[in-house]
C-alpha positions as CSV (number, residue, x, y, z in Angstrom):
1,X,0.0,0.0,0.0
2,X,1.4,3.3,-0.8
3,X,-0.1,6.0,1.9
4,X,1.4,9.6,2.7
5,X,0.3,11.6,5.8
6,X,-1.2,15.0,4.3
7,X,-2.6,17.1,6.9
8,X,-4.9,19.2,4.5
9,X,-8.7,18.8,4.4
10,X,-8.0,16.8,7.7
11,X,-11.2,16.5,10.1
12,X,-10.3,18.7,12.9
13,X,-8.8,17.1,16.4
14,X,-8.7,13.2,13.7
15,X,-5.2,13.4,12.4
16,X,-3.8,13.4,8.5
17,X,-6.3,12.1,5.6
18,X,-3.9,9.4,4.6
19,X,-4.2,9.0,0.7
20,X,-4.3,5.7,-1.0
21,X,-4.6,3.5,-4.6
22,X,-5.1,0.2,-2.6
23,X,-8.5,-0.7,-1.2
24,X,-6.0,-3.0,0.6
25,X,-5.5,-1.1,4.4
26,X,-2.5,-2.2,6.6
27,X,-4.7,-1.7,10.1
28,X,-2.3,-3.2,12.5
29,X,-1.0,0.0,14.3
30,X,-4.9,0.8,14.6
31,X,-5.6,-2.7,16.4
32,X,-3.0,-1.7,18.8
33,X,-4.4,1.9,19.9
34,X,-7.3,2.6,22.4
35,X,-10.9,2.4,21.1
36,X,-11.7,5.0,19.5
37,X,-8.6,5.9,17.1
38,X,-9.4,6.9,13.6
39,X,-7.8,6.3,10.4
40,X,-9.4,8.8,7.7
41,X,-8.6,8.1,4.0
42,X,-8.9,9.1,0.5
43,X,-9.3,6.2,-1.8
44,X,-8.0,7.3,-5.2
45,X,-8.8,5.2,-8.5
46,X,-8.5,1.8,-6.2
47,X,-8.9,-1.0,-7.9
48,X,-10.1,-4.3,-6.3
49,X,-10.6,-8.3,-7.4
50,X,-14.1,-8.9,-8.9
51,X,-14.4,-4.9,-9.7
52,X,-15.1,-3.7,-13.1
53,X,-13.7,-0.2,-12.6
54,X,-12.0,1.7,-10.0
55,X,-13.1,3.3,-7.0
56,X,-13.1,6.6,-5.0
57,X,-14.4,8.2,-2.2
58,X,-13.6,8.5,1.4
59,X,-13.2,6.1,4.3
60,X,-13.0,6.2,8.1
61,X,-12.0,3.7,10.3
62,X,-12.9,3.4,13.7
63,X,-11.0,1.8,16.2
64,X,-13.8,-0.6,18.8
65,X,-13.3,-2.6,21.7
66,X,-13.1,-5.9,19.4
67,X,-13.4,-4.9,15.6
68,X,-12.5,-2.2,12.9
69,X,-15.9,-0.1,11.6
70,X,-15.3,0.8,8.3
71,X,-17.5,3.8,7.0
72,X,-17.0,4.2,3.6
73,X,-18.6,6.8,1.1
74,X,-17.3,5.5,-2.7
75,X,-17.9,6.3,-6.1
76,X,-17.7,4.1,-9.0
77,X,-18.8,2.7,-12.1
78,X,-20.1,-0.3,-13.9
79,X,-21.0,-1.4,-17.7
80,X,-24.7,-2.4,-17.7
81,X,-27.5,-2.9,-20.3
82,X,-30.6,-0.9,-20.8
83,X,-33.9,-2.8,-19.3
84,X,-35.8,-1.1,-22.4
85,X,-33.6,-0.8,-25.5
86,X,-30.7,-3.0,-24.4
87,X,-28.6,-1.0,-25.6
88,X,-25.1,-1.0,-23.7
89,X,-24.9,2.5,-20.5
90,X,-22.0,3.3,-18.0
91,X,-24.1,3.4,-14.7
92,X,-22.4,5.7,-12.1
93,X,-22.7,4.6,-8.9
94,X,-22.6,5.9,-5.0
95,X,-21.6,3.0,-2.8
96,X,-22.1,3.8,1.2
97,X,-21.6,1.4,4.1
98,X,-20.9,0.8,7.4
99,X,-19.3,-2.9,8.1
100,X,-16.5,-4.2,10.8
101,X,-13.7,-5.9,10.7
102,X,-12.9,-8.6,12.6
103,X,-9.3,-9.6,13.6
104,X,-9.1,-13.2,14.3
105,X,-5.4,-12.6,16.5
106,X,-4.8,-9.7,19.0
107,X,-2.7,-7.3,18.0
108,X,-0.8,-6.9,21.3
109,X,-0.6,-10.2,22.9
110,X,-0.9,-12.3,19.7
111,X,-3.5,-14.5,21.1
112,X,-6.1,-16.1,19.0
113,X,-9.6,-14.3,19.3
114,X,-12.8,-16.1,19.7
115,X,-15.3,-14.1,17.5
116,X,-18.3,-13.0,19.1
117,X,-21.4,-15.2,18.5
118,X,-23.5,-12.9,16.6
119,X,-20.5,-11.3,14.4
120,X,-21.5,-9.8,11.0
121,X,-18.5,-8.6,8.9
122,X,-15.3,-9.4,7.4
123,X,-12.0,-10.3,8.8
124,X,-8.8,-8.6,9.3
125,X,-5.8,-11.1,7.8
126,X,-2.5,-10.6,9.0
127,X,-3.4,-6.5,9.9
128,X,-4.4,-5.9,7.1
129,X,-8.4,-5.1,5.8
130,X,-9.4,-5.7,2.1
131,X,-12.5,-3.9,1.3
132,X,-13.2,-5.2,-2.2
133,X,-15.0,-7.7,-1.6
134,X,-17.4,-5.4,0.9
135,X,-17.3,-3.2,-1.6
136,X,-18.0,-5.7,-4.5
137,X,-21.1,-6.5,-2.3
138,X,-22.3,-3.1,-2.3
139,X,-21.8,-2.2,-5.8
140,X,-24.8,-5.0,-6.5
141,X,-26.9,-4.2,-4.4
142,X,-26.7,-0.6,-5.6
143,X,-27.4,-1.4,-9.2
144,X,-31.0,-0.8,-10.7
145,X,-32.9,-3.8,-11.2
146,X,-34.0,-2.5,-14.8
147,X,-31.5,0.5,-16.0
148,X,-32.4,3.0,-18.2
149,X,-30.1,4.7,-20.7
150,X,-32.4,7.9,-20.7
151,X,-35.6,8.3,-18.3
152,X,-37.8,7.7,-21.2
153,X,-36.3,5.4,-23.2
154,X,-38.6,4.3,-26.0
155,X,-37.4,0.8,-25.8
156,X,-36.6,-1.9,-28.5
157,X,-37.1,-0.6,-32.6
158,X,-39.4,-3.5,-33.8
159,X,-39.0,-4.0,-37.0
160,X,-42.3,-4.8,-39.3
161,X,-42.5,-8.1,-40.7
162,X,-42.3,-8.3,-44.6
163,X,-44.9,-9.7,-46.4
164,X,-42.6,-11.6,-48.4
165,X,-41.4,-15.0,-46.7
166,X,-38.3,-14.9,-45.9
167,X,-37.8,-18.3,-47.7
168,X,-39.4,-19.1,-51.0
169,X,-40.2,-22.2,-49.6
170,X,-42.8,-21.3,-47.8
171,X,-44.6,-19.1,-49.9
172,X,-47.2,-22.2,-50.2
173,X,-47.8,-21.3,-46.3
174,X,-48.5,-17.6,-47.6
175,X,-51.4,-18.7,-49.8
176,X,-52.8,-20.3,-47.1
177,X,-52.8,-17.2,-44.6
178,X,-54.7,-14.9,-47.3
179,X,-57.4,-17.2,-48.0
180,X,-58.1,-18.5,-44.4
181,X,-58.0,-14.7,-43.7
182,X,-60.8,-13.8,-45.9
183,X,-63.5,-15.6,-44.7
């Protein structure tokens, strides 16, 4: 991960907005600091596995008494089809979420950790976080269920049907039609 400490834009009394390409976050000086810590970070064109395109945004993480909450707010986009015309569209998309991080060793003592019973989230391997996967997750569920290239997109051009048969061969089939059609 390549991060540099930049103190402008930083929340007041939070520390430097660390800057980043990676959505791949070394945490483990984090696990090691009292609740409460933060990490703030702007992601910058980051590009993850099972991601179409890259993505940017902000992302805060909070240091709990047994995880990592991750609030993220991301931008990115993804290559869809048009639910009327299907016609290819670029769909851009705003990804938010809060989700934790779980690390499965202590940071200080090294012990294994027991995850709690009713833990949702992801898991923290080897100090580090990878968020592509949560946002991967997120990206779907963002996505229209029928996109449209333009709010009123007239839909598929329907072409007319010829008269002709396509195939001579079936011109017999033709005759038929017009004379069961006139009676």
């Amino acid at each position: 991960m390549t991060a540099h400490d930049c103190g402008a834009g930083a929340p007041a009394g939070h520390g430097p907005i660390r800057t980043t390409a990676s959505l791949l976050i070394n945490v483990s000086t984090l696990l090691q600091e009292p609740i409460g810590s933060l990490r703030h970070f702007e992601i910058d064109g980051a590009r993850g596995a099972g991601l179409p395109s890259p993505v940017s945004g902000t992302l805060r993480l909070l240091r709990t008494d047994q995880s990592l909450l991750a609030t993220a707010e991301l931008t990115t986009s993804v290559t869809d089809l048009c639910g009327s015309c299907l016609n290819d569209l670029v769909l851009e998309l705003d990804v938010d979420f809060d989700e934790e991080f779980w690390p499965h060793v202590d940071a200080i003592t090294g012990m294994a950790l027991d995850p709690p019973p009713e833990r949702s989230g992801f898991s923290v391997v080897d100090g580090q976080i990878d968020l592509s996967e949560a946002v991967r997750q997120y990206v779907e569920m963002s996505r229209p269920m029928s996109p449209r290239c333009v709010e009123d997109c007239p839909g598929m051009e329907i072409e007319e049907p010829s008269e002709e048969p396509a195939d001579p061969r079936w011109a017999a089939l033709a005759t038929l039609k017009l004379t069961t059609e006139g009676d």
